[in-house]
C-alpha positions as CSV (number, residue, x, y, z in Angstrom):
1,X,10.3,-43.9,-29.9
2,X,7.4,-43.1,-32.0
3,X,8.3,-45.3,-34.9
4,X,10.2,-48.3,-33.1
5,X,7.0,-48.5,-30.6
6,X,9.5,-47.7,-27.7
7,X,6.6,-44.9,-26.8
8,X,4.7,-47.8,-25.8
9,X,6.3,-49.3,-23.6
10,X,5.3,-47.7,-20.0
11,X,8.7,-47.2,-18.2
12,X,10.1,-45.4,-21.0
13,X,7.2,-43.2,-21.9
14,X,7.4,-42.2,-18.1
15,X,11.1,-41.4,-18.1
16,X,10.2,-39.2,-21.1
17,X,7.2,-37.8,-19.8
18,X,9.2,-37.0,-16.6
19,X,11.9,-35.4,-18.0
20,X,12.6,-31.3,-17.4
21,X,13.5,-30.7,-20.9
22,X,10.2,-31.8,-21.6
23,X,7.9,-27.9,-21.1
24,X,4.9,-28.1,-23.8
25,X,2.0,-28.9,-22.5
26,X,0.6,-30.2,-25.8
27,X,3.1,-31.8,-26.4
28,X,3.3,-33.7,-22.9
29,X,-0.2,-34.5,-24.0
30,X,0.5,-36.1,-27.1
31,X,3.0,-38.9,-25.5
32,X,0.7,-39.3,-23.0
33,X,-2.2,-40.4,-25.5
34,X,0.4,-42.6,-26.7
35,X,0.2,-45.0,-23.6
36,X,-2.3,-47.3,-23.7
37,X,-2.1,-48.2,-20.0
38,X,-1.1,-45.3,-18.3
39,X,-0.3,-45.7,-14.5
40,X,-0.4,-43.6,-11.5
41,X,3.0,-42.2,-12.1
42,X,2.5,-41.4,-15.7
43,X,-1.2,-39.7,-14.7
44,X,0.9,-37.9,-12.0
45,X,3.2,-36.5,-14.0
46,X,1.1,-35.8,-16.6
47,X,-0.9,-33.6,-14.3
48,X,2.3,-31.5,-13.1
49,X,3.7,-30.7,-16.5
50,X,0.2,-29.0,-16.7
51,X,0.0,-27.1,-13.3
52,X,4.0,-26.2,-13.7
53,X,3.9,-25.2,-17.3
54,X,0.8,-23.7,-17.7
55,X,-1.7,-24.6,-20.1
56,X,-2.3,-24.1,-24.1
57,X,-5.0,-24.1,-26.0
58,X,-4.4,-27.5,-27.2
59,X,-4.2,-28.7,-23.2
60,X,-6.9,-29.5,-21.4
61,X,-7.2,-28.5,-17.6
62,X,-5.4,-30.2,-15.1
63,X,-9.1,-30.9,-13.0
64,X,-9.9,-32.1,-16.7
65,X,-7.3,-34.8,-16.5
66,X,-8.1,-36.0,-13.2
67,X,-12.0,-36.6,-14.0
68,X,-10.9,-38.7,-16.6
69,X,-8.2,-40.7,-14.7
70,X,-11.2,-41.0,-12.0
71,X,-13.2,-43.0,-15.2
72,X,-10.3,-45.4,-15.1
73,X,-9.4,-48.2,-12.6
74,X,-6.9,-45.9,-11.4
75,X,-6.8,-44.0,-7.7
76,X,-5.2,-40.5,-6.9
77,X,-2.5,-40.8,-4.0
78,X,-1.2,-37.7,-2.1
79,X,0.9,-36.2,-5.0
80,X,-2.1,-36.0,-7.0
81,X,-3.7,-34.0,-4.8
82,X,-1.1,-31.6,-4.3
83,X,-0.7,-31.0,-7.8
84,X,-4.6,-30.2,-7.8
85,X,-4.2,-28.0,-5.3
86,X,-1.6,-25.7,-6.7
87,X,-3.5,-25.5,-10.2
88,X,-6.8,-24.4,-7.9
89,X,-4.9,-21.9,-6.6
90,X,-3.7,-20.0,-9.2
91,X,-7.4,-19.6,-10.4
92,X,-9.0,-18.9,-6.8
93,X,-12.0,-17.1,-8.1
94,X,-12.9,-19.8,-10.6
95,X,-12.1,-23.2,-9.0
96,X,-13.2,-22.2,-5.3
97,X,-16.4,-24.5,-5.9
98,X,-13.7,-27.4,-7.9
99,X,-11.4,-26.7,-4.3
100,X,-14.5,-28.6,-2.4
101,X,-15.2,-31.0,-4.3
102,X,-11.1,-32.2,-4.2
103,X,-11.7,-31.7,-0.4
104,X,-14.1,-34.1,-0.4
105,X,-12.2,-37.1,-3.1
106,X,-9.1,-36.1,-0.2
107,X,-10.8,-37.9,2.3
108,X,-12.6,-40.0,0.1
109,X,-9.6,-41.7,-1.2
110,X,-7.9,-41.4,2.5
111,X,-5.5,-38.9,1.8
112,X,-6.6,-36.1,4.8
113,X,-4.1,-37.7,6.8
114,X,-1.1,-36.7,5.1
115,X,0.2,-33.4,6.5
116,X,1.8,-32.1,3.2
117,X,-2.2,-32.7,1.5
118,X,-3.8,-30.8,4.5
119,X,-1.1,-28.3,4.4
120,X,-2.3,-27.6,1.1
121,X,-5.5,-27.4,1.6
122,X,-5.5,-24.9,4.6
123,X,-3.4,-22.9,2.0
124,X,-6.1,-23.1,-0.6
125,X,-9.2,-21.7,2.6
126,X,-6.8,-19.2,3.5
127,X,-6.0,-18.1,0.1
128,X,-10.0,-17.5,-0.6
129,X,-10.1,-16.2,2.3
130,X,-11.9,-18.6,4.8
131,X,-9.8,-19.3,7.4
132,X,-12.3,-21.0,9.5
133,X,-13.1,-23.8,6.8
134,X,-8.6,-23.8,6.9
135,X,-9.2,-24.5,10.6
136,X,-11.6,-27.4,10.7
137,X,-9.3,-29.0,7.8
138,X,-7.4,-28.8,10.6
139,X,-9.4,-30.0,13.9
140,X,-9.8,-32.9,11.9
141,X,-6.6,-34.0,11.6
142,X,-6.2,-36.6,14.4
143,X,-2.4,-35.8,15.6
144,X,-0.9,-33.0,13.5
145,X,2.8,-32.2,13.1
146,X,4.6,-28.8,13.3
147,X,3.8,-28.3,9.7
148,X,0.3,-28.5,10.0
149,X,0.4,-26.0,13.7
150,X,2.5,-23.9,11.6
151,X,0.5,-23.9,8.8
152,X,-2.7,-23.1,10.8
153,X,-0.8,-19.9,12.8
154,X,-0.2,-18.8,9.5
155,X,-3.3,-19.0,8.3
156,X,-4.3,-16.9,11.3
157,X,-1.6,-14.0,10.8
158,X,-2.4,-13.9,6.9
159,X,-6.3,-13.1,8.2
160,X,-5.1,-10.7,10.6
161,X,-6.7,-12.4,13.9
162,X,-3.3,-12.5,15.4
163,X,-4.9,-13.6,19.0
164,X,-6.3,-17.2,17.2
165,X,-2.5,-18.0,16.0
166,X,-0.9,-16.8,19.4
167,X,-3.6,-18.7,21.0
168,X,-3.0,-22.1,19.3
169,X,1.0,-21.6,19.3
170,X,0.0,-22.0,23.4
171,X,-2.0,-25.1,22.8
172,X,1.1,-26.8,20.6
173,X,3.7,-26.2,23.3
174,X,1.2,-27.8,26.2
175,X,1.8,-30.7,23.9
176,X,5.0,-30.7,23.9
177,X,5.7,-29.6,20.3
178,X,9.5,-27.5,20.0
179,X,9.0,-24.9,17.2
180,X,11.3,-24.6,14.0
181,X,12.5,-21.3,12.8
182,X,9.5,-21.4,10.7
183,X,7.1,-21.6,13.1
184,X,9.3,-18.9,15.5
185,X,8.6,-16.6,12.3
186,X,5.3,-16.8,11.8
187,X,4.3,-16.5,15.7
188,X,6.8,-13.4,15.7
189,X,4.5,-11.8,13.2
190,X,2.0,-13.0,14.7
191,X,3.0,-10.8,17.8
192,X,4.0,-7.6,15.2
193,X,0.8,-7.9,14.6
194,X,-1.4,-7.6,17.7
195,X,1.2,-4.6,18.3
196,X,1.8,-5.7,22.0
197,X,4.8,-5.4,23.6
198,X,4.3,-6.9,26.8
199,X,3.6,-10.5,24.8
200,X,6.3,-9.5,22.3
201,X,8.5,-9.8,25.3
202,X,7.3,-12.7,26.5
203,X,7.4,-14.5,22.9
204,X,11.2,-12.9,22.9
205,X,11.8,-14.5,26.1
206,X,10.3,-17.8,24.9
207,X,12.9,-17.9,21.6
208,X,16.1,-16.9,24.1
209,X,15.5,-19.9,26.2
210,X,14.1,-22.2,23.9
211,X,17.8,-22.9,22.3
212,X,16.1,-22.9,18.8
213,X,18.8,-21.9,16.3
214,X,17.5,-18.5,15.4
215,X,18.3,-18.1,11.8
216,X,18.8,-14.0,9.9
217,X,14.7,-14.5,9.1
218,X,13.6,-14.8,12.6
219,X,16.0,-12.1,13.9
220,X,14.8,-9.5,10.9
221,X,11.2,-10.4,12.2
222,X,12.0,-9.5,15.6
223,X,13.3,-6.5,15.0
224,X,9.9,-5.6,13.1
225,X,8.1,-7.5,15.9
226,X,9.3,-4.2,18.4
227,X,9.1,-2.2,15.7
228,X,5.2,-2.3,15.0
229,X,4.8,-2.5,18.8
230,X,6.1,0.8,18.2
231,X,9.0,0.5,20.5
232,X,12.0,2.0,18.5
233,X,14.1,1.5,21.5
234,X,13.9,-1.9,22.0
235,X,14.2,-2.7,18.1
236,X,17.5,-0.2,18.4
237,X,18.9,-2.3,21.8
238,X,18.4,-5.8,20.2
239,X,19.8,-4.3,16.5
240,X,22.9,-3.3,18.7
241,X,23.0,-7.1,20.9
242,X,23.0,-8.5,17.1
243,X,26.7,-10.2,16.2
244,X,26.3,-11.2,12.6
245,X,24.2,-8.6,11.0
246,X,23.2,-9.4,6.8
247,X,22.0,-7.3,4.8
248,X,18.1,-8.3,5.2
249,X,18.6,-7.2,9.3
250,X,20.5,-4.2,8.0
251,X,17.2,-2.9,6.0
252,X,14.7,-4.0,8.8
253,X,16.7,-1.8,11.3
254,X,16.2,1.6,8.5
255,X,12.9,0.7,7.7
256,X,11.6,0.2,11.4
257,X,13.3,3.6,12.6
258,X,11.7,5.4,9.2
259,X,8.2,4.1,10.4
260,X,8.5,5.5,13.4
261,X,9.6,8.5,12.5
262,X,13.5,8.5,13.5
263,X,14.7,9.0,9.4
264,X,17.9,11.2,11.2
265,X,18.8,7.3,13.1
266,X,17.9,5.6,10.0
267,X,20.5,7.8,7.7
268,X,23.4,7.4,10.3
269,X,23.0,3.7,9.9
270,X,22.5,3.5,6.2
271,X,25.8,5.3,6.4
272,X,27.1,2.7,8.7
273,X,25.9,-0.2,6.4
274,X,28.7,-2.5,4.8
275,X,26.7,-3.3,1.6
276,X,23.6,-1.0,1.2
277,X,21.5,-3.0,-1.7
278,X,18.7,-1.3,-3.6
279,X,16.6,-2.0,-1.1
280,X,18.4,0.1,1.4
281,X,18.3,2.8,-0.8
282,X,14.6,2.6,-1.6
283,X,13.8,2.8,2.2
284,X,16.1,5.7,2.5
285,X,14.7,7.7,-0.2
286,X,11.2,6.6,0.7
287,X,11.3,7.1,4.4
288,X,12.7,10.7,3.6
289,X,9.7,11.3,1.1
290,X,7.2,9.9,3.3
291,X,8.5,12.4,6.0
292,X,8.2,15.3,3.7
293,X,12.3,15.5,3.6
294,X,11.4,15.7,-0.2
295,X,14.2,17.4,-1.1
296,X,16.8,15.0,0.8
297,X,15.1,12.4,-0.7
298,X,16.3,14.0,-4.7
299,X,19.5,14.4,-3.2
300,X,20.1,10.7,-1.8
301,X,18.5,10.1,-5.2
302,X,21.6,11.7,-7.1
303,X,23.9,10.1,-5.2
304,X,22.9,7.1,-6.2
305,X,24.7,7.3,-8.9
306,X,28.1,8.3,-7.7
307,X,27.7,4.7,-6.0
308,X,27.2,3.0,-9.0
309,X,23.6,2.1,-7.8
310,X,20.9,1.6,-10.5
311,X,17.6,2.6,-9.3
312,X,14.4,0.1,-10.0
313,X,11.2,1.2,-11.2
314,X,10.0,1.0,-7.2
315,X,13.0,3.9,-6.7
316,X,11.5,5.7,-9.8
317,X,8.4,5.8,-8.0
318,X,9.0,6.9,-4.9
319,X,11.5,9.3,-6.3
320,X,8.3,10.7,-8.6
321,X,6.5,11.2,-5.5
322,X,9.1,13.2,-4.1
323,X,8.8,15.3,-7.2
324,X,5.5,16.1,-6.5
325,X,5.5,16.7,-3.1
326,X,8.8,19.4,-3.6
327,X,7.5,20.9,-6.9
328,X,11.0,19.7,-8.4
329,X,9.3,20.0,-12.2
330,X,12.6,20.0,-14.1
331,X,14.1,16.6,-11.9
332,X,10.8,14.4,-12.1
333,X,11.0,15.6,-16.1
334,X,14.4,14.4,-16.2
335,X,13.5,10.7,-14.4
336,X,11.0,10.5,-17.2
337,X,13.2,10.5,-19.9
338,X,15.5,8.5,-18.1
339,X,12.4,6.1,-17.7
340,X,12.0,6.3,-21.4
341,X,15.4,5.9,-22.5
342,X,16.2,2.8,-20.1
343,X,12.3,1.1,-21.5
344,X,11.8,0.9,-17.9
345,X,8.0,1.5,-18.0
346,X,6.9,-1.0,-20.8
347,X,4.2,-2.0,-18.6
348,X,2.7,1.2,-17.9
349,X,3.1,0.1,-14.0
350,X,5.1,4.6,-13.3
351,X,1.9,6.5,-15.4
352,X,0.4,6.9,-12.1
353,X,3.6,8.2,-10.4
354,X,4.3,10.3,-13.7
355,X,0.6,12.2,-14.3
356,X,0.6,13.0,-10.4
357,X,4.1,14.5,-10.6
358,X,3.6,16.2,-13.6
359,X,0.1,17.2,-12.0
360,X,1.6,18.3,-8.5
361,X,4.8,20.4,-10.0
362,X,2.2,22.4,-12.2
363,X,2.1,20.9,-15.3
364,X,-1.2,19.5,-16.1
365,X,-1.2,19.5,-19.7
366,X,1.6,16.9,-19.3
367,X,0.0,14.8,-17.1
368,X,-2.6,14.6,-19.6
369,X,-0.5,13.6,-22.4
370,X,1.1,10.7,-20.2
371,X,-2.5,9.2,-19.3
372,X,-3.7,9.7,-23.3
373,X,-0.4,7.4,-24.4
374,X,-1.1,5.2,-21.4
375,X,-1.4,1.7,-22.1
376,X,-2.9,0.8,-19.0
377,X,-5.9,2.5,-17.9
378,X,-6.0,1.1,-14.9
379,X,-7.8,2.8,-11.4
380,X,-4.7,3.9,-10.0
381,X,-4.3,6.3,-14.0
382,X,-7.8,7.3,-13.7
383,X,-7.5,8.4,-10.2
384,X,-4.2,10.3,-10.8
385,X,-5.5,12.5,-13.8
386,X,-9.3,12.7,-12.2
387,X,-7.5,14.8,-8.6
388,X,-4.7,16.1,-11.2
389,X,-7.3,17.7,-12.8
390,X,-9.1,18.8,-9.5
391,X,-6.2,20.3,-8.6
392,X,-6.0,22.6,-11.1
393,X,-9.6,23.5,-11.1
394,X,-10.5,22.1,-14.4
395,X,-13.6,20.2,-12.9
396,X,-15.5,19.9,-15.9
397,X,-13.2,17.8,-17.3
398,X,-12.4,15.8,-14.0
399,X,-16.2,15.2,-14.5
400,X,-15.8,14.3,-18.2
401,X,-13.2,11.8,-17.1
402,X,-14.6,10.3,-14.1
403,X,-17.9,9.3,-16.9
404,X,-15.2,7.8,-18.9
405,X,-13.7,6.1,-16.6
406,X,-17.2,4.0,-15.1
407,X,-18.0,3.9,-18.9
408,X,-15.1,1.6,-19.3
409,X,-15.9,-0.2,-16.0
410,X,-13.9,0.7,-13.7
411,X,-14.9,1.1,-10.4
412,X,-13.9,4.6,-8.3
413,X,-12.1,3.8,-4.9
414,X,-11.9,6.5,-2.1
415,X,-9.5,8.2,-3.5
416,X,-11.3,9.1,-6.6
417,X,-14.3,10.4,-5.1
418,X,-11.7,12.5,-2.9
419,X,-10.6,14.1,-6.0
420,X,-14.3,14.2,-8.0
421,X,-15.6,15.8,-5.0
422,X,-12.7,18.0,-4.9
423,X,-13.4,19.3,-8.4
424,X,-16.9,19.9,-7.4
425,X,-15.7,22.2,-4.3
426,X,-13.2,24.2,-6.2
427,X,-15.6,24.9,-8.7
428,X,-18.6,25.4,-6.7
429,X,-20.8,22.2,-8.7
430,X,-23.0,21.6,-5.5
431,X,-25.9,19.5,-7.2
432,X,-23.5,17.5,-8.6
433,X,-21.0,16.8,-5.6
434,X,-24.1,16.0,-3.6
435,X,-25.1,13.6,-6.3
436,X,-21.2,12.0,-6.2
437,X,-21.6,12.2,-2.2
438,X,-24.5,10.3,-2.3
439,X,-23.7,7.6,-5.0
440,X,-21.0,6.9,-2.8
441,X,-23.1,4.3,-0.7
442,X,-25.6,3.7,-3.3
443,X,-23.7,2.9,-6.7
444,X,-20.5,2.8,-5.5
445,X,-20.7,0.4,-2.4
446,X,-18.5,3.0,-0.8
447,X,-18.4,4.1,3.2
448,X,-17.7,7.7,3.1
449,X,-15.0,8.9,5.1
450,X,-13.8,11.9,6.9
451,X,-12.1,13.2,3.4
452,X,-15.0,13.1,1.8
453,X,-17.1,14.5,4.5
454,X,-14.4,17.3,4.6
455,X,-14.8,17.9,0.7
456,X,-18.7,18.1,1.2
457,X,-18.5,21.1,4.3
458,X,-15.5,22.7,2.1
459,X,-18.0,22.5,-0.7
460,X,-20.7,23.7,1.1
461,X,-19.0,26.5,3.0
462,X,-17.3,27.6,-0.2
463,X,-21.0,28.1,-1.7
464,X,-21.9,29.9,1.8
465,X,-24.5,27.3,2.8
466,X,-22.9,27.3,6.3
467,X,-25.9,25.9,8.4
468,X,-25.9,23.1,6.1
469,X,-22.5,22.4,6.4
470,X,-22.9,22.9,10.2
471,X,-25.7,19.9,10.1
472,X,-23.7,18.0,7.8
473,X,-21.1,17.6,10.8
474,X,-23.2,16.8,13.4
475,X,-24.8,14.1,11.8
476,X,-21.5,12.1,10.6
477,X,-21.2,9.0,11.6
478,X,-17.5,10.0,13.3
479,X,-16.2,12.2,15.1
480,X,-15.5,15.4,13.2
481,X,-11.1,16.1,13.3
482,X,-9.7,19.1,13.0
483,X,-10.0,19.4,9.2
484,X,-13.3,19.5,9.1
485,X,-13.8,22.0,11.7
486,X,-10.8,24.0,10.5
487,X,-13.1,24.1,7.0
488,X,-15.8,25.5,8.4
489,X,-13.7,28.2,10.8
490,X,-12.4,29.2,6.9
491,X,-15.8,28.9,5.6
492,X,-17.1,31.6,8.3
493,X,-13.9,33.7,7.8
494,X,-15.0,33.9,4.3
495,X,-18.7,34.7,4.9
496,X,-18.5,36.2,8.0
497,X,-20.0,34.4,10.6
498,X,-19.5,34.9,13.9
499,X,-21.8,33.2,15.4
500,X,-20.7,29.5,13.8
501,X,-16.9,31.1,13.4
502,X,-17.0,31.0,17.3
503,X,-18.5,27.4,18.0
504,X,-16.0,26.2,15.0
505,X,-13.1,27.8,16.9
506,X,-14.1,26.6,20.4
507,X,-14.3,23.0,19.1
508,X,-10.7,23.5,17.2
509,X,-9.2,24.6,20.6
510,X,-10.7,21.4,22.4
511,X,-8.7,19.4,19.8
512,X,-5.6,21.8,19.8
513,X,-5.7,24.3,22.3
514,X,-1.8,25.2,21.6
515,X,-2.3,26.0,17.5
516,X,-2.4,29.4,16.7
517,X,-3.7,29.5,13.4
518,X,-7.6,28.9,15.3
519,X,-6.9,32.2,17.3
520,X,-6.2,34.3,14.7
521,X,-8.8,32.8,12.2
522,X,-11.2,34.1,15.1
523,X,-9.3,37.5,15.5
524,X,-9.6,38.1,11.6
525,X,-13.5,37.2,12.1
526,X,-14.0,39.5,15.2
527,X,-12.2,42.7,13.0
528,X,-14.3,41.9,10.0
529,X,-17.9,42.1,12.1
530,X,-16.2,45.4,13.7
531,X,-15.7,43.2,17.3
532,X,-12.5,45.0,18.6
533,X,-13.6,43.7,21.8
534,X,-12.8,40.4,20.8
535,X,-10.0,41.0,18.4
536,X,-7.8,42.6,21.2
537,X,-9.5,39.7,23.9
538,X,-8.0,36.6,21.3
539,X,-4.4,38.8,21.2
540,X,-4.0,39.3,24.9
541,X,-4.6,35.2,24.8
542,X,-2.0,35.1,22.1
543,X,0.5,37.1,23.9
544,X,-0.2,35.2,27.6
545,X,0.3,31.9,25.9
546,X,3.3,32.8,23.8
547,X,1.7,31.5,21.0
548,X,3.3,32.4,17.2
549,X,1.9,31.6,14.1
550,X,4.3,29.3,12.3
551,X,5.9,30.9,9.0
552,X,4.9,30.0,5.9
553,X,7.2,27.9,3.6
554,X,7.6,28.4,-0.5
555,X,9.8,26.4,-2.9
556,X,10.6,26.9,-6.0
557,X,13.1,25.0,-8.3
558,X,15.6,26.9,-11.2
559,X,17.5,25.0,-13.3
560,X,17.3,21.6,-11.4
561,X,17.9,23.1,-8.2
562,X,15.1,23.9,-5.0
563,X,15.2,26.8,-3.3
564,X,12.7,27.1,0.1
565,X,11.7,30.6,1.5
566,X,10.3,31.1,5.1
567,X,8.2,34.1,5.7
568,X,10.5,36.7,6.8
569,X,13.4,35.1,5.3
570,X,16.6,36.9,4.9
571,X,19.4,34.1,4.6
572,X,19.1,33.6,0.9
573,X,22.6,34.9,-1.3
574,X,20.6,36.7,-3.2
575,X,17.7,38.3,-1.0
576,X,18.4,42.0,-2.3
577,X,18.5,41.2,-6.2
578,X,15.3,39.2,-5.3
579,X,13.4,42.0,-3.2
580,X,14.5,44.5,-6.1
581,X,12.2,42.1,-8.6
582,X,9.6,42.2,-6.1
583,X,9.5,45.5,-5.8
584,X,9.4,46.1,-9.8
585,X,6.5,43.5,-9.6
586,X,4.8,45.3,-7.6
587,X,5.1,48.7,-9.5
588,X,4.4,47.0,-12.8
589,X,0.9,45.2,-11.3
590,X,0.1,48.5,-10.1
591,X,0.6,50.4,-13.2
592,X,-1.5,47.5,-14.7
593,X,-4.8,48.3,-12.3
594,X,-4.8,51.8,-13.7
């Protein structure tokens, strides 16, 4: 076309410049500066090859192209502008000032009253986050459509102020507007969201009568609608009313009972399920973990594969998790070579899950040598390895790495300082955890929270300054839970206190009056200051109330498998070959103090 001068000619160059086999941008470009005359179409499309194929160095900018169609006699219509919208948004930190200034040519070149174009644009606000510049796009607009109303409730529910988006879906139906299935999902979330099941009812209500087709997406919505209301029941009744059930209303059912706490529901109707997807299986395994059903969670995991089910990298990382939180060393080092083998971590997206597994089941060296061949040393790495590290009482080098990690700018999140001041606690560093405490707010712009309030009185207690821990909790900024109190009972157990023991254990039983654990805390104080008076006064209470300490739980995995032990256990196959190693143990250790 080239050679014959075809490329010249305006329709052709068009139908060439239009065409989907056509996806460089430099070399869109180069036909493009091949037309003398280009028109609106040709500008048009030149514009949308840029925003839809990205750009090369050899490309100018899509807001490049449109300043110099501007310096022509040619005028952007509606499709320009859309185009311009969706390359600002895929930059929003860079072009927010560039998103203005298209704004303004919109109604400039009279385009603000076409619904698609202000659709956009309330898009663009919402997407950088002001939602109120999205709504007086849209009090502008002199009649909008269900689109735009839509569009704004959306806006609303993606900033979280629920109330504004319930509020205007009121003031569309007093107009007389009839709401898609669209607009029916966005107000249902809308509702999920303000967690109230009176209007949930009412919006439920509303959709019953209206005689809007109500499509799988706004059913799956309104089962996560009673769900966050945190009505279990209500999601279970309407679940049941449900004829034609996919696989999308199928998973909202298990994941609404698993976040509210019913996982035994949930697994008798994953069982249930025609066609469980991976996405079933992930909310099984991750509502079990989450629970602390750890090791049900490994075993759903192995039966994966009798179904022929290949787990994703989100199943690798919830399974990891379960790892950790079960102590199952020889299964999470098992899904790592499987990770390996199957290149299912090229983008270093599991290190996290793998250096806190590796961390949590006792092996820190490993976790080290995962975060050293990391190739993403990202926050969530540097966190993992900084509390792996803390963990295991190494805190000079959690402090070694916490340097490196604002050395190579990365900012610490709550989390990290959790673990930093962690290390500090463990290893009794008080200078320095007061310096991370208090860098918090002033390098860090952090709030601190109860955790790290908790860390402080742990660290303080652990170094016996137990009036200044004391202070410390009566001048936080929120009320103290039963963490924090429960450190400083330990604290005064340690350094026997009475005096603060008793005010830590009155405050505990105002929290928790039924718990135990605060009673005989106290007891073990009273005996340790010689107050028999008070040791036999806390278990006459103990016996009146009927009050037991809960037995302690240990697992341990051999050779793949986990075994728990309670306190007091006696059920295990093997209880007298194990009490016969204990009791060599015990010899042995005793033979080793003399």
């Amino acid at each position: 076309m080239i050679i014959s001068g075809t490329i010249k000619d305006t329709f052709a160059a068009s139908r060439l410049l239009s065409s989907p086999a056509l996806v460089e941008p430099s070399y869109a470009r180069l036909i493009f500066s091949q037309i003398s005359s280009p028109n609106l179409f040709i500008w048009n499309t030149l514009i949308k090859k840029l925003v839809e194929n990205g750009m090369d160095s050899m490309s100018p900018p899509p807001l490049l192209v449109y300043k110099q169609m501007l310096k022509t006699s040619v005028r952007p219509n509606s499709h320009t502008f859309m185009y311009l919208i969706k390359a600002l948004q895929a930059q929003l930190d860079l072009y927010l000032h560039e998103g203005e200034a298209i704004h303004s040519n919109v109604v400039k070149f009279g385009c603000d009253s076409s619904q698609f174009v202000s659709s956009a644009l309330l898009g663009f606000y919402v997407a950088c986050g002001f939602v109120d510049r999205a709504r007086r796009v849209f009090d502008k607009i002199s009649e909008p459509g269900l689109v735009l109303w839509t569009a704004m409730m959306r806006a609303y529910v993606c900033a979280n102020v629920s109330e504004e988006a319930l509020r205007l879906f009121g003031e569309m139906r007093q107009l007389g507007f009839m709401p898609d299935p669209v607009t029916l999902a966005t107000i249902v979330s809308a509702c999920g969201q303000l967690g109230n099941l009176d209007t949930a009812k009412v919006i439920h209500g509303f959709i019953t009568k209206s005689g809007v087709e109500v499509d799988a997406f706004v059913s799956s919505g309104l089962l996560g609608m009673y769900g966050d209301c945190g009505s279990l029941e209500f999601t279970y009744n309407l679940f049941c009313e449900m004829s034609a059930k996919n696989v999308v209303i199928w998973n909202t059912m298990i994941h609404q009972c698993a976040k509210n706490g019913n996982m035994d529901l949930a697994y008798q109707l994953f069982k249930m399920m025609p066609d469980a997807d991976i996405v079933s299986w992930n909310t099984m395994i991750g509502g079990l973990a989450h629970a602390g059903r750890c090791k049900e969670a490994l075993a759903l995991f192995n039966e994966m594969e009798l179904y022929g089910v290949k787990p994703n990298r989100l199943t690798l990382s919830i399974t990891l998790s379960a790892c950790a939180g079960l102590g199952a060393l020889d299964t999470g080092t098992w899904i790592h070579a499987y990770i390996e083998k199957n290149s299912l971590n090229s983008d270093g997206s599991l290190d996290p899950g793998l250096i806190d597994m590796y961390a949590k089941c006792g092996s820190i060296d490993k976790a080290l040598q995962v975060f050293e061949k990391t190739t993403r040393t990202d926050l969530f790495s540097w966190t993992s390895i900084i509390c792996g590290l803390a963990m295991h009482g190494h805190a000079k080098q959690a402090i070694h790495y916490f340097s490196q990690m604002l050395e190579a700018g990365v900012q610490p999140d709550d989390v990290t300082l959790v673990g930093i001041l962690n290390a500090c606690a463990h290893s009794g560093f008080l200078d320095q955890g007061w310096q991370y405490f208090l860098s918090m707010e002033k390098v860090h712009s952090l709030t601190p929270k109860l955790e790290h309030y908790g860390c402080m009185v742990d660290l303080l207690g652990r170094m016996g300054y137990l009036k200044e821990a004391y202070s410390l909790i009566r001048g936080m900024p929120m009320e103290p839970n039963e963490v924090i109190w429960g450190t400083l009972l330990s604290a005064c157990r340690v350094h026997n206190n009475v005096e603060l023991g008793e005010l830590a254990a009155q405050r505990l039983l105002q929290l928790d009056p039924t718990d135990p654990y605060i009673r005989v805390m106290l007891s073990n104080i009273y005996a340790e200051a010689s107050r028999w008076d008070g040791v036999m006064r806390i278990r006459k209470e103990l016996k009146e109330r009927g009050l037991r300490k809960e037995p302690g739980c240990s697992s341990i995995e051999v050779n793949g498998v986990v075994y728990e032990f309670l306190v007091g256990d006696s059920l295990h196959a093997q209880q007298i070959e194990i009490h016969s190693m204990l009791d060599k143990l015990e010899i042995m250790l005793k033979i080793g103090c003399h």
